[in-house]
N, CA, C and O atoms as CSV, one atom per row, in Angstrom:
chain,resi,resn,atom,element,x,y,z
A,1,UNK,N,N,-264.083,-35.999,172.688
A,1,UNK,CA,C,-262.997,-36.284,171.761
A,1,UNK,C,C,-263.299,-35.644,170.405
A,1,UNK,O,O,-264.469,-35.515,170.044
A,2,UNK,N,N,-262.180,-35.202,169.572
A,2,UNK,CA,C,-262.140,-34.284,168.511
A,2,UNK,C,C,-262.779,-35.635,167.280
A,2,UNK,O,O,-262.580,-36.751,167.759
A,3,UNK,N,N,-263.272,-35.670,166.267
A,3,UNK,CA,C,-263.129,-35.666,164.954
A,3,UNK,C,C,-261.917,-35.766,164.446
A,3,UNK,O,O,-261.086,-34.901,164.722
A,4,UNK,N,N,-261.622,-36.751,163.678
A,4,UNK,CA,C,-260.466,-37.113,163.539
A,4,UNK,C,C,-259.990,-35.682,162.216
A,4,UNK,O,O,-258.895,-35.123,162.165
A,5,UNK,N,N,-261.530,-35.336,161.046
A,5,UNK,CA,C,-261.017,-34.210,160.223
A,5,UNK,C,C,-260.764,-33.109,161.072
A,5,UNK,O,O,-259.878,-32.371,160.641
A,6,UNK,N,N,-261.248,-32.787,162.102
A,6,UNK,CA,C,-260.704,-31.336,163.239
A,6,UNK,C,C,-259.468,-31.320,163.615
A,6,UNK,O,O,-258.723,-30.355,163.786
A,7,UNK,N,N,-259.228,-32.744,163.773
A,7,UNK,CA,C,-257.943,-32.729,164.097
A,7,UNK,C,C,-257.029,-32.271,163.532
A,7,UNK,O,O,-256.144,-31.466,163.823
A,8,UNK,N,N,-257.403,-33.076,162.332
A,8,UNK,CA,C,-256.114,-33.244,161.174
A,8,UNK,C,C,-256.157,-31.413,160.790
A,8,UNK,O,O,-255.036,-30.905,160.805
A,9,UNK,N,N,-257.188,-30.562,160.503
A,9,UNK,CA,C,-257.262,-29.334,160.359
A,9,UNK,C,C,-257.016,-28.172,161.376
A,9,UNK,O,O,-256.894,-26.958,161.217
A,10,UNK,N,N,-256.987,-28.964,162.457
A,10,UNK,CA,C,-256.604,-28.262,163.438
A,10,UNK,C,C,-254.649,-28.268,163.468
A,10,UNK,O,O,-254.004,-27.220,163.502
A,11,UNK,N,N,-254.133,-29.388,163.451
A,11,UNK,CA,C,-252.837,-29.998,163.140
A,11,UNK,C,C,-251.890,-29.138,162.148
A,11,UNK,O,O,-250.866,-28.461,162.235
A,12,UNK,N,N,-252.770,-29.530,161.202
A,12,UNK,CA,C,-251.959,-29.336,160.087
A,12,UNK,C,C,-251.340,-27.733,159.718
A,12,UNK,O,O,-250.191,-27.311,159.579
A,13,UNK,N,N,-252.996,-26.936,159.617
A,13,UNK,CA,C,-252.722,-25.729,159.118
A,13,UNK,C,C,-251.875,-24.570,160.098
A,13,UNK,O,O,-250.933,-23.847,159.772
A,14,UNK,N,N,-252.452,-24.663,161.172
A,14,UNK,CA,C,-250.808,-24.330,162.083
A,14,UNK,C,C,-249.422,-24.362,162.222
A,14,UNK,O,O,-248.631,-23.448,162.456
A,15,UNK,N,N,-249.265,-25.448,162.058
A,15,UNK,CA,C,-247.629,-26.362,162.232
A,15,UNK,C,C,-247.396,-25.622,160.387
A,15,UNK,O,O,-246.333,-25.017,160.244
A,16,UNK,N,N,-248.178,-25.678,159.327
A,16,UNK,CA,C,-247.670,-25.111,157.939
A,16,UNK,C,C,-247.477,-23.568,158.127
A,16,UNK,O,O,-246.485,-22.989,157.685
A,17,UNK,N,N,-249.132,-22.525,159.251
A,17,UNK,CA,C,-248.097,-21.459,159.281
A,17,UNK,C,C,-247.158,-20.850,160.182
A,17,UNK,O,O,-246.539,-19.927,159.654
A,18,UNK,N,N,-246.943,-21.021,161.055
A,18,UNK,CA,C,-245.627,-21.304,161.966
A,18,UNK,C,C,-244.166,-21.340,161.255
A,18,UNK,O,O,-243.076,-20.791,161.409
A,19,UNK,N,N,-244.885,-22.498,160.210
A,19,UNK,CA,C,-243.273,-22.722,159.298
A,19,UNK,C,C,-243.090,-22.291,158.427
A,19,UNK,O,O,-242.195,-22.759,157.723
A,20,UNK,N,N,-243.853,-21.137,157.988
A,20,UNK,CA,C,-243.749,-19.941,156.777
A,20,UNK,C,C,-243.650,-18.666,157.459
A,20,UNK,O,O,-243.569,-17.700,156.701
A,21,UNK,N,N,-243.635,-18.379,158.936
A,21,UNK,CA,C,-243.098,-17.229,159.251
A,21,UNK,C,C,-242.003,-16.804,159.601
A,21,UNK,O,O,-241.744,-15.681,160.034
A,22,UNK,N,N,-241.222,-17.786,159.411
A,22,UNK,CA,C,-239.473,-17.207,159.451
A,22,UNK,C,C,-239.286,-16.986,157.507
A,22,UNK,O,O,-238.599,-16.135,156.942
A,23,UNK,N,N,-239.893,-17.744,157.056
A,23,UNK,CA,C,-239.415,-17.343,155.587
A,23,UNK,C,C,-240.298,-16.367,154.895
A,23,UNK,O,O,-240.062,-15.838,153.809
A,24,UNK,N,N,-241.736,-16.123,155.934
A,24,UNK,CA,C,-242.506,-14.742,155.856
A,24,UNK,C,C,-242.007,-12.984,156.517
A,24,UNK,O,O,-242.442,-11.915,156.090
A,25,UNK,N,N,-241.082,-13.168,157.544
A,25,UNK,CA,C,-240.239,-12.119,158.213
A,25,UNK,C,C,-238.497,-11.965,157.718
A,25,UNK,O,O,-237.599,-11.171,158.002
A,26,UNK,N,N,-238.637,-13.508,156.605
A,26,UNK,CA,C,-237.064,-12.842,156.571
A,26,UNK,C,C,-236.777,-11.341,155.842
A,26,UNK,O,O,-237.608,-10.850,155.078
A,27,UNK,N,N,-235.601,-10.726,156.146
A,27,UNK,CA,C,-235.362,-9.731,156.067
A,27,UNK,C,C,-233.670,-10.198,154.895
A,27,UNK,O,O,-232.959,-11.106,155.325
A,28,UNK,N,N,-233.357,-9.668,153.879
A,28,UNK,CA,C,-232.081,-9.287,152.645
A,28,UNK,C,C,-232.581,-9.660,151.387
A,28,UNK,O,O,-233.682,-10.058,151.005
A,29,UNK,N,N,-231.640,-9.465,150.903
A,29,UNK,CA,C,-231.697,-9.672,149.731
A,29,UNK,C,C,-232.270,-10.451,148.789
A,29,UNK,O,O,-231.632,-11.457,149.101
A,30,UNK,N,N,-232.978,-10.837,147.853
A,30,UNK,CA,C,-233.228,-11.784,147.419
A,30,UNK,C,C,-234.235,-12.519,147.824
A,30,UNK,O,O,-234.519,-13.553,147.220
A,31,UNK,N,N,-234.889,-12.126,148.846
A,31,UNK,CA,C,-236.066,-12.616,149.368
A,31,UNK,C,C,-237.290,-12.191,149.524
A,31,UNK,O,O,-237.988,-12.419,150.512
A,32,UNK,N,N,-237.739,-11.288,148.154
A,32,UNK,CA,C,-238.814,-10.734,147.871
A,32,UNK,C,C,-240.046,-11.636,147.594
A,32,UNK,O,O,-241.152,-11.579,148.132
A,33,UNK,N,N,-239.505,-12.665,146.422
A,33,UNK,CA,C,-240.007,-13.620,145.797
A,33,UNK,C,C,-240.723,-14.694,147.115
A,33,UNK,O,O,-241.861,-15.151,147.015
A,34,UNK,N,N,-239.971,-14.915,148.100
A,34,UNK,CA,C,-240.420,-16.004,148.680
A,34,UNK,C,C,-241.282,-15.500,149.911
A,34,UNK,O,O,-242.084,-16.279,150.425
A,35,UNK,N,N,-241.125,-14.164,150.409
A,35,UNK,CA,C,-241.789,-13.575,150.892
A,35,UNK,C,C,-242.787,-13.396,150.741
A,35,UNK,O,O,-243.580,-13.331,151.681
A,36,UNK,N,N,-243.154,-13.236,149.402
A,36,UNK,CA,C,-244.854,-12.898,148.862
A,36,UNK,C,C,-245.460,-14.171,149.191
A,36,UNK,O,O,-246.489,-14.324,149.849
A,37,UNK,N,N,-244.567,-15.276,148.560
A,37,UNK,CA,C,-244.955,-16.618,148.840
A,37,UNK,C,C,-245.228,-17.036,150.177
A,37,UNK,O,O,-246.333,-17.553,150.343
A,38,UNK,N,N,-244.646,-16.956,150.948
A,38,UNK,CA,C,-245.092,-17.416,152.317
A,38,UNK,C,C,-246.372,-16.520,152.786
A,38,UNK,O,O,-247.312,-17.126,153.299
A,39,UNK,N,N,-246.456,-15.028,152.624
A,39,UNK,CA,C,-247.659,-14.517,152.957
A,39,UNK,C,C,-248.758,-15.216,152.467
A,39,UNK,O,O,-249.403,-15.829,153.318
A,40,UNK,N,N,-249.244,-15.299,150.984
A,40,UNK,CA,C,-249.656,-16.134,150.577
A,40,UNK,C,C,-250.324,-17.481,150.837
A,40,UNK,O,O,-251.363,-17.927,150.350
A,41,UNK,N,N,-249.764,-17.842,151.427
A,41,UNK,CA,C,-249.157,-19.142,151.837
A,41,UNK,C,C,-250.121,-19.440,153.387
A,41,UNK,O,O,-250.856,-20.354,153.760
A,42,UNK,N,N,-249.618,-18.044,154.037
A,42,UNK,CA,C,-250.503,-18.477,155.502
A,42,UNK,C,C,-251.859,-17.736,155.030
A,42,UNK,O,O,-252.965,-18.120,155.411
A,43,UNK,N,N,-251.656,-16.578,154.116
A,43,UNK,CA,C,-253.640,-15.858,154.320
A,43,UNK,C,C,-254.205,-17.052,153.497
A,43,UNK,O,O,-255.307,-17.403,153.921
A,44,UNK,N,N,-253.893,-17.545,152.769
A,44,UNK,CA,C,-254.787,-18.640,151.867
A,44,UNK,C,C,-255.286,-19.899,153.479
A,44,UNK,O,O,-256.436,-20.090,153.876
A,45,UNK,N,N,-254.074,-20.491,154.031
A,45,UNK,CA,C,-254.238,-21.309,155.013
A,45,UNK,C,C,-255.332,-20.570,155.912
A,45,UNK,O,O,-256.447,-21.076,156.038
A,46,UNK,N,N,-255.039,-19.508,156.460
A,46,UNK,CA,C,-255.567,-18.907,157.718
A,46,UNK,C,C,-257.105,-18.800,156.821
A,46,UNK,O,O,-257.976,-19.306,157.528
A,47,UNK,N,N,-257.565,-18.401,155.767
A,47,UNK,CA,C,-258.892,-18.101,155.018
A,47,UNK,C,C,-259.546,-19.672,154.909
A,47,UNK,O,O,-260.598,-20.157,155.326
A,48,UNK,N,N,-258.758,-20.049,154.383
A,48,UNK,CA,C,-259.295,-21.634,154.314
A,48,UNK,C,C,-259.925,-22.308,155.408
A,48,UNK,O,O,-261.019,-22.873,155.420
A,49,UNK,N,N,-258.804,-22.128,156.631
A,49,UNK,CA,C,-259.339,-22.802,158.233
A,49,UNK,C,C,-260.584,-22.360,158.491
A,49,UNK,O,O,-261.510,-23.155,158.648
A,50,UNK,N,N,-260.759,-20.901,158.569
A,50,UNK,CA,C,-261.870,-20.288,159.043
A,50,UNK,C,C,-263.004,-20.756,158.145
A,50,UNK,O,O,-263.937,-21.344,158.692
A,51,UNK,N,N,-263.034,-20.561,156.806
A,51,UNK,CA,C,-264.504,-20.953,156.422
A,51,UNK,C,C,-264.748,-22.716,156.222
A,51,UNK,O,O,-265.748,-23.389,155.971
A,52,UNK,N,N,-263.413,-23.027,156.451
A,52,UNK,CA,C,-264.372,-24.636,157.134
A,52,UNK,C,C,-264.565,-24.898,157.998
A,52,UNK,O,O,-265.204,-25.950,157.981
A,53,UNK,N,N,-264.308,-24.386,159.363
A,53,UNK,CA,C,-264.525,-24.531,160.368
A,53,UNK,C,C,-265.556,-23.957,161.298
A,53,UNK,O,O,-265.837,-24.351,162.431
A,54,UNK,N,N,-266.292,-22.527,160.329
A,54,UNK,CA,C,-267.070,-21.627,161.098
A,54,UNK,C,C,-268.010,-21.046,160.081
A,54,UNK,O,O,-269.103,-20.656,160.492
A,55,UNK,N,N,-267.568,-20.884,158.127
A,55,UNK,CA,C,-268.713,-20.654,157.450
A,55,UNK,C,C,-269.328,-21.279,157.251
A,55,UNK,O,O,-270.536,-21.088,157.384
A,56,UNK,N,N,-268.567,-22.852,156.632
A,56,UNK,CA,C,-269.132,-23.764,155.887
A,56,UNK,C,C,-270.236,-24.427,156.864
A,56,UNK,O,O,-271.356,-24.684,156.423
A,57,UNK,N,N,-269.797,-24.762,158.536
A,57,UNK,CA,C,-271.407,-25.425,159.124
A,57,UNK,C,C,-272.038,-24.193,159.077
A,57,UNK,O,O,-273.007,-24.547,158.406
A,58,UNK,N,N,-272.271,-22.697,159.338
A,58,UNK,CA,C,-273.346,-22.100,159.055
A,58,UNK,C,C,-274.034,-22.407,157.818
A,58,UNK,O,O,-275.249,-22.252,157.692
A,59,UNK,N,N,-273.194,-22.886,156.810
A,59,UNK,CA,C,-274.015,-22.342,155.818
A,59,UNK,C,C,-274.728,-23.909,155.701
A,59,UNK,O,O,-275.686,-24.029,154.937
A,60,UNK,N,N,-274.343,-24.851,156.310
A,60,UNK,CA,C,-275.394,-26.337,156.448
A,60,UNK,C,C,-276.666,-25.957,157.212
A,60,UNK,O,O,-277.834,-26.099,156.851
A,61,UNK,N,N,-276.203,-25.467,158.295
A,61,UNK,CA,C,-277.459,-25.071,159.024
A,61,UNK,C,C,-278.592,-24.272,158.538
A,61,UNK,O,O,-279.787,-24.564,158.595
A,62,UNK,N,N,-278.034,-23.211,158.048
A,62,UNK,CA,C,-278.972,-22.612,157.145
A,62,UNK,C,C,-279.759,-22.940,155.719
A,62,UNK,O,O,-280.788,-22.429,155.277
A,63,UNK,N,N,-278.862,-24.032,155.126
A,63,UNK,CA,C,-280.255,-24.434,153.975
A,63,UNK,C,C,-280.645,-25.665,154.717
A,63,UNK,O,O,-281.553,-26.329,154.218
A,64,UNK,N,N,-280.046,-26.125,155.953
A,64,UNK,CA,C,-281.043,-27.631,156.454
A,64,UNK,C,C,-282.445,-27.198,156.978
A,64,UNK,O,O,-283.436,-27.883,157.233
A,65,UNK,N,N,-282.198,-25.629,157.077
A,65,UNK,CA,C,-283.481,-25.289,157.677
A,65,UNK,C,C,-284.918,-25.778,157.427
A,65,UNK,O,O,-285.685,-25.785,158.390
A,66,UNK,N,N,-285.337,-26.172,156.270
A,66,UNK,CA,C,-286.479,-26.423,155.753
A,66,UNK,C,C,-286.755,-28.091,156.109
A,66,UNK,O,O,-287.856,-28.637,156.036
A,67,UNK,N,N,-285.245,-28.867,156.582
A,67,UNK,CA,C,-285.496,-29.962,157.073
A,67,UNK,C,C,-285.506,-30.057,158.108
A,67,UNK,O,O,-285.874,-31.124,158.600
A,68,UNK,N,N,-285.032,-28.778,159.072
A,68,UNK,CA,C,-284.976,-29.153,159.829
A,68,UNK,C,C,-287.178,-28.859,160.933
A,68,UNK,O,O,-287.560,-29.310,162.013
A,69,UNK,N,N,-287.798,-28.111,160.067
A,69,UNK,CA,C,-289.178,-27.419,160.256
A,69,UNK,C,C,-289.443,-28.895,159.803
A,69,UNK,O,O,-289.962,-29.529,160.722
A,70,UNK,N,N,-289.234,-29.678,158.602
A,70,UNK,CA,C,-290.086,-30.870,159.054
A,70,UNK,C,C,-289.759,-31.941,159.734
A,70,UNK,O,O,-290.501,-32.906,159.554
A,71,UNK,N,N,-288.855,-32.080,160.481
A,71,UNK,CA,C,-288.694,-32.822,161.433
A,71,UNK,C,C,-289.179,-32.550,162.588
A,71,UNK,O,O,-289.539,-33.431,163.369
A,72,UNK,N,N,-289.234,-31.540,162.789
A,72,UNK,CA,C,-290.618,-30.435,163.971
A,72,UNK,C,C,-291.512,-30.842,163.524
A,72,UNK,O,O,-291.969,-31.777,164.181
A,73,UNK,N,N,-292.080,-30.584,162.611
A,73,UNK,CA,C,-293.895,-30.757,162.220
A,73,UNK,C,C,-294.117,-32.441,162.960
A,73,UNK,O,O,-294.726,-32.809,163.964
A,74,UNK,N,N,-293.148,-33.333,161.714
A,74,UNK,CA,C,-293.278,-34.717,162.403
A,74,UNK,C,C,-293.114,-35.325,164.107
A,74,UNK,O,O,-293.656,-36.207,164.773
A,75,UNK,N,N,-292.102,-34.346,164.319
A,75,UNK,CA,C,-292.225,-34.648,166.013
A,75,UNK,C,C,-293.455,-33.903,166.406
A,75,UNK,O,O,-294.063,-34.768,167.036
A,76,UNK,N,N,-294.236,-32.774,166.425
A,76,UNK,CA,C,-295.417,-32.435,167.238
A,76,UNK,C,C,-296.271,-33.334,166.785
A,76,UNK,O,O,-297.212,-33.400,167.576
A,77,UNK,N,N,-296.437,-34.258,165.653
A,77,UNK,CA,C,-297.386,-35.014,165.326
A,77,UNK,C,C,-297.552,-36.144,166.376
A,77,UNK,O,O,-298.717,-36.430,166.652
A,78,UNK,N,N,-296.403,-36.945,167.108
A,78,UNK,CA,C,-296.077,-37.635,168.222
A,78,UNK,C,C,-296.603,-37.105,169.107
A,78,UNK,O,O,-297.774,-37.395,169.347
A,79,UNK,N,N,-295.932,-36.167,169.877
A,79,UNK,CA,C,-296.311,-35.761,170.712
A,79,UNK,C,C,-297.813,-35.134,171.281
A,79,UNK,O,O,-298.231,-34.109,170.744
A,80,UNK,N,N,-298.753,-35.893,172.579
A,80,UNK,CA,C,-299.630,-35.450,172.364
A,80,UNK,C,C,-299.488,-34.801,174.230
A,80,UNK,O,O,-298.696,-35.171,175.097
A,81,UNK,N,N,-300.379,-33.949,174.293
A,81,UNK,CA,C,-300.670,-32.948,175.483
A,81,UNK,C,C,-301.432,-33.405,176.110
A,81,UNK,O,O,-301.837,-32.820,177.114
């Protein structure tokens, strides 16, 4: 079962860009302004999803590193052969 924040990030930012690509493809007059806006709109969403979902735990993993070597040290201390 998901995480209820995966969810909600999984949920949300989709269903928002989905619903900015008819007002991201419209085509006449007058719809320059809202166009930029909806692009906008999904690369900010679509940038956002990705680095919480795939930078931000790298980048936990990578400074837990030093906790994670002493939680090793302390487990081989247990463990005997």
């Amino acid at each position: 079962m998901r995480s209820p924040p995966l969810s909600a990030i999984l949920m949300s930012a989709p269903t928002t860009v989905f619903g900015m690509l008819p007002v991201a493809l419209e085509v006449g007059s007058g719809t320059e302004m809202m166009q930029g806006m909806a692009v906008i709109i999904i690369g900010g969403l679509l940038a956002g999803t990705i680095l919480t979902l795939l930078v931000l735990p790298g980048f936990c993993l990578l400074f837990n590193k030093k906790q994670r070597s002493q939680e090793k040290s302390l487990l081989n201390d247990w463990v005997i052969f």
